[in-house]
C-alpha positions in Angstrom: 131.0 144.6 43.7 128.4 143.6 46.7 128.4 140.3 48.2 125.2 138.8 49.4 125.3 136.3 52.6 124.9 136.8 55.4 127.5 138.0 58.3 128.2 135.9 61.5 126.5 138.2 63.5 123.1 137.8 61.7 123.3 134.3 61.9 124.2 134.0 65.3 121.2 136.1 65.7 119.0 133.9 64.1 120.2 130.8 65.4 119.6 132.5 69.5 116.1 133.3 68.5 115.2 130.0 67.2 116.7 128.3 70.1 114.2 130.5 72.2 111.6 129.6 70.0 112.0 126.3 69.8 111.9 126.2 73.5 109.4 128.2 74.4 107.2 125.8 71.8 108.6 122.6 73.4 107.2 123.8 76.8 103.9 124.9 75.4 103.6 121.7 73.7 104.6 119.8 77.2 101.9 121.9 79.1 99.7 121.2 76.3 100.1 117.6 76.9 100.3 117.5 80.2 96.6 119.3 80.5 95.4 116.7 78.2 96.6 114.0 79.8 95.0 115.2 83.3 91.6 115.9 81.9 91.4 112.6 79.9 92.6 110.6 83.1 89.5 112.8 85.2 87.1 111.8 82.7 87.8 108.3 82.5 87.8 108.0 86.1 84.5 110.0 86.5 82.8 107.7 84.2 84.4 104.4 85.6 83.2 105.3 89.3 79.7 106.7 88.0 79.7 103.1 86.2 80.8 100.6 89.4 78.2 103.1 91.8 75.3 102.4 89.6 76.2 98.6 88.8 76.9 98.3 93.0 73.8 100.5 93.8 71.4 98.5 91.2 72.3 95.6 92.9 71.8 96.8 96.3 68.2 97.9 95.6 67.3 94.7 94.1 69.2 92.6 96.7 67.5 91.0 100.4 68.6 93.0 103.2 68.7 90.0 105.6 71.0 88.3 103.0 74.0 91.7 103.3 77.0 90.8 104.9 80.0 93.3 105.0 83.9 91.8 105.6 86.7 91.1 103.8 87.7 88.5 100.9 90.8 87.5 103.1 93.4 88.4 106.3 95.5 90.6 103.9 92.3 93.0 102.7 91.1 95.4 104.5 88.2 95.6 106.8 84.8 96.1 105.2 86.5 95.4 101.0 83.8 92.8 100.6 80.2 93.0 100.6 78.0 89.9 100.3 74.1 89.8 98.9 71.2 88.1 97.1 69.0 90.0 94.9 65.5 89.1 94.6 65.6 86.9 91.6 67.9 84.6 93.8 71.3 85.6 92.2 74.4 85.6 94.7 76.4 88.8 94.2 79.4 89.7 96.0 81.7 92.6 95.5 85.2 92.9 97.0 88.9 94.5 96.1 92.3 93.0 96.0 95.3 94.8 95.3 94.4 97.3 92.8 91.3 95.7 91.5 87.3 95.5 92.2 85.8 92.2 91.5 82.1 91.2 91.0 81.0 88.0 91.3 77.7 87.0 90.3 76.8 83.0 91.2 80.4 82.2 90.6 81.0 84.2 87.5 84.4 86.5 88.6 84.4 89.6 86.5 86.8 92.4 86.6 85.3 95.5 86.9 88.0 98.1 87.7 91.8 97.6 87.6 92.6 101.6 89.0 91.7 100.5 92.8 92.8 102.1 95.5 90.0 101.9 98.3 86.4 100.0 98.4 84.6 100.2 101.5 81.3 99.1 102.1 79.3 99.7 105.3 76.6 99.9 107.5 76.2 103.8 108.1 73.9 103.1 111.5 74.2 99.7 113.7 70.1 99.9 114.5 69.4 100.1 110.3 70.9 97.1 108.9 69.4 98.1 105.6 70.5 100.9 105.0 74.2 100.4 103.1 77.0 103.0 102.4 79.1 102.6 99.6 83.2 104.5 99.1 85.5 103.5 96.5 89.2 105.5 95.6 90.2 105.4 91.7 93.5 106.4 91.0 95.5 106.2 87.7 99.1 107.4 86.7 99.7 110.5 84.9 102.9 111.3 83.9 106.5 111.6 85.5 105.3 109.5 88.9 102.2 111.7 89.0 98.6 110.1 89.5 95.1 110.9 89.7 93.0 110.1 92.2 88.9 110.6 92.5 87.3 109.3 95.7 83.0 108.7 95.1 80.8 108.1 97.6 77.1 106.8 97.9 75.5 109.0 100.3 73.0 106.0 101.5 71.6 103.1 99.7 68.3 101.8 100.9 67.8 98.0 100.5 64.2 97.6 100.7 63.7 93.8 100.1 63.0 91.1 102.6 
């Protein structure tokens, strides 16, 4: 008479190869992950600074140079977080960062227009062309495990041709 079953070798077997299976998936899945996380971060930080550039830039074109003044919102902000203007059509913009955030402010209406923060600069590239304006911001948003991702953009020169 044959028995069917299985012995405890075979099963030992089988239980050691799905337990390097099932680890082997479990990393490829984290890796997986991990490479989607990073690319979905880049791209939403590529199109949030391509945004704030063009927004910033659009106003600077349309803005009086002699009305452009570069500092800071307060004494705990950094040098040159804060740039002052007013467009042709009269409007008062002004664009500065605190802690992790870029604000605009157009004729006292405060927007939020980034929360991921980490460096705004705006400045006057030469002392002898006050119209000419250059504009740096840092992004940066978490990852995973205590990771970030950072994209630094950077207006190579914006010319503010109105009176």
């Amino acid at each position: 008479m044959k028995k069917s079953g299985w012995t405890l070798v075979e099963l030992l077997i089988i239980i050691a190869t799905v337990g390097i299976l099932s680890i082997a998936v479990s990393n490829l899945l984290l890796y997986i992950w991990r490479f989607y996380r990073v690319s979905f971060v880049q791209k939403n930080l590529q199109e949030e600074a391509r945004t704030i550039m063009e927004l910033i830039t659009r106003n600077l074109r349309n803005g009086k140079h002699t009305s452009i003044t570069i500092g800071r919102l307060d004494s705990t902000q950094p040098p040159y977080s804060k740039i002052d203007l007013t467009t042709i059509d009269g409007h008062r913009v002004s664009y500065y960062q605190k802690n992790r955030s870029l604000y605009e402010n157009v004729d006292g209406n405060l927007k939020v227009i980034s929360k991921n923060i980490t460096y705004f600069v705006a400045i006057f590239p030469r002392s002898d062309e006050m119209d000419i304006v250059s504009v740096a911001l840092t992004l940066e948003q978490d990852l995973y495990e205590l990771k970030t991702k950072a994209l630094h953009v950077a207006s190579e020169k914006v010319m503010v041709m109105n009176e």
